[in-house]
N, C-alpha and C positions, 0 to 999 in steps of 0.2 A: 534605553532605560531598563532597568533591571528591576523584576518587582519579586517580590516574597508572599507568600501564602502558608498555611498550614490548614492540615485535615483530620479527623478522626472516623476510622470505622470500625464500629464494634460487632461480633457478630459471636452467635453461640455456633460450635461444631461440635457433634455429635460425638465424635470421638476424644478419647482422655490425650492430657496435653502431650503424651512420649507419640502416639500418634501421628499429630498435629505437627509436630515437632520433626519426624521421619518425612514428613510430606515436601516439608523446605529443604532436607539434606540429602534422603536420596535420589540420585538425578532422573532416575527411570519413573517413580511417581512425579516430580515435579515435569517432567516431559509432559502427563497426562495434565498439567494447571496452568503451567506458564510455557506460554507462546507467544511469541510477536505475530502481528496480522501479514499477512501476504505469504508469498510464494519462495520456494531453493532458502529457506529457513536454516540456517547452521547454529549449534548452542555450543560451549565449553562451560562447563559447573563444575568447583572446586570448594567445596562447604568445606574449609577451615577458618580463622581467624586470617588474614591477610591475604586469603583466595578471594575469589570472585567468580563471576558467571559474566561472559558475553555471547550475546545474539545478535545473527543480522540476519534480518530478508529484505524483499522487495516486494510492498506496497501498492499495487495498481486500483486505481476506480475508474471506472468508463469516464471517455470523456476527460481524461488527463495524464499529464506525465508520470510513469513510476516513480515511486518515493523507493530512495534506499532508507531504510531503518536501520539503526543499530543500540543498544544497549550493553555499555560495560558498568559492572557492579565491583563493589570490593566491601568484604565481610567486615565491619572494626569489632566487634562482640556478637556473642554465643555462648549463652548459659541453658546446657542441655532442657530442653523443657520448657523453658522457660522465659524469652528472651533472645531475639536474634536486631543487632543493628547493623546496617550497611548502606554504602552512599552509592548512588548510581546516576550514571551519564544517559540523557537521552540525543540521541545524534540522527538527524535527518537530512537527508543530503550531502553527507561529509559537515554538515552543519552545527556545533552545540545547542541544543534548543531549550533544554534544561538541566537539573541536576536538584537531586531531593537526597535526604540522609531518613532512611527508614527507620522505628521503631517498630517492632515487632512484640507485642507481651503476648505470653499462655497464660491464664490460669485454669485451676483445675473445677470444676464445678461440679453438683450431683448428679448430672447428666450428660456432661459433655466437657469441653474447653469452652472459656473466654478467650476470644481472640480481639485483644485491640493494637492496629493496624492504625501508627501515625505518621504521616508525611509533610516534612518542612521540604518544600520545595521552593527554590530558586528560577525564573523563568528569565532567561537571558535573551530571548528570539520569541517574539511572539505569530502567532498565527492571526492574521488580520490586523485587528485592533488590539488583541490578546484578553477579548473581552470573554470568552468560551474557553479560554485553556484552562483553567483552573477546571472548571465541570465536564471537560475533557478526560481530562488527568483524572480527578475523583470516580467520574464512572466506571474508566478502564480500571481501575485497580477495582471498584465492587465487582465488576465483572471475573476478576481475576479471583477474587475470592469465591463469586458463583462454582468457578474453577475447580478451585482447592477444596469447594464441599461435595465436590462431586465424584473428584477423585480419592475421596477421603470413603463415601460413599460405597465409592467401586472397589478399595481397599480390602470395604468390609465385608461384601457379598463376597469377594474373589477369597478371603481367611474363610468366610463360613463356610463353603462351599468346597475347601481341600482335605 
């Protein structure tokens, strides 16, 4: 059975949306946000309109078999500043387990960006009952954003500081 969800997260960041915006495209700060969990971690990031990003590692928790992980993405829009959409594969075990098509919005505010962060996700493989994937999924992405405020953070001590 294949089930659909959707999510929103909003979050203010400190930094002005060309910032914000740098944080998704160059690959060396996005190294510092976005990572898969486990171990021998490999990335490819290609920020254009019909590039993409894939990662894969491998997954271990005491007490159970390695998970391979992987994730391939592919860009369909990017409007500098402003706007980034792309749809991505979640793969575990050589398995499809999901696939979501992200919205990304910047706006500019008098202190910071607007970030709202929406995901239509498709769950093709669930985890148990697939009663916790949905709040699975939504955590790791706030988490991910934890992320991206931090390295947006480290950006800006690292500019003040040259």
């Amino acid at each position: 059975m294949v089930r659909h969800d959707t999510f929103t997260i909003t979050r203010h960041l400190d930094g002005p949306p060309g910032e914000v915006f740098t944080a998704f495209a160059d690959t060396t700060i996005r190294r510092r946000w976005f990572r898969l969990p486990g171990s021998g971690a490999s990335y490819e990031h290609d920020f254009r309109v019909g590039g993409g990003e894939t990662a894969r590692s491998t997954f271990t928790v005491p007490d159970t078999a390695p998970e391979r992980l992987e994730y391939r993405s592919r860009y369909i829009d990017i409007a500098d500043a402003r706007r980034i959409v792309y749809g991505y594969e979640a793969v575990v075990d050589d398995e499809l387990r999901w696939t979501s098509l992200v919205t990304i919005r910047l706006g500019a505010e008098t202190t910071g960006t607007r970030l709202e962060w929406t995901e239509q996700v498709t769950f093709l493989r669930y985890t148990g009952d697939g009663s916790s994937d949905l709040a699975h999924l939504r955590g790791a992405s706030v988490l991910r954003l934890n992320g991206l405020d931090a390295a947006l953070q480290f950006e800006s001590t690292r500019t003040d500081h040259s």
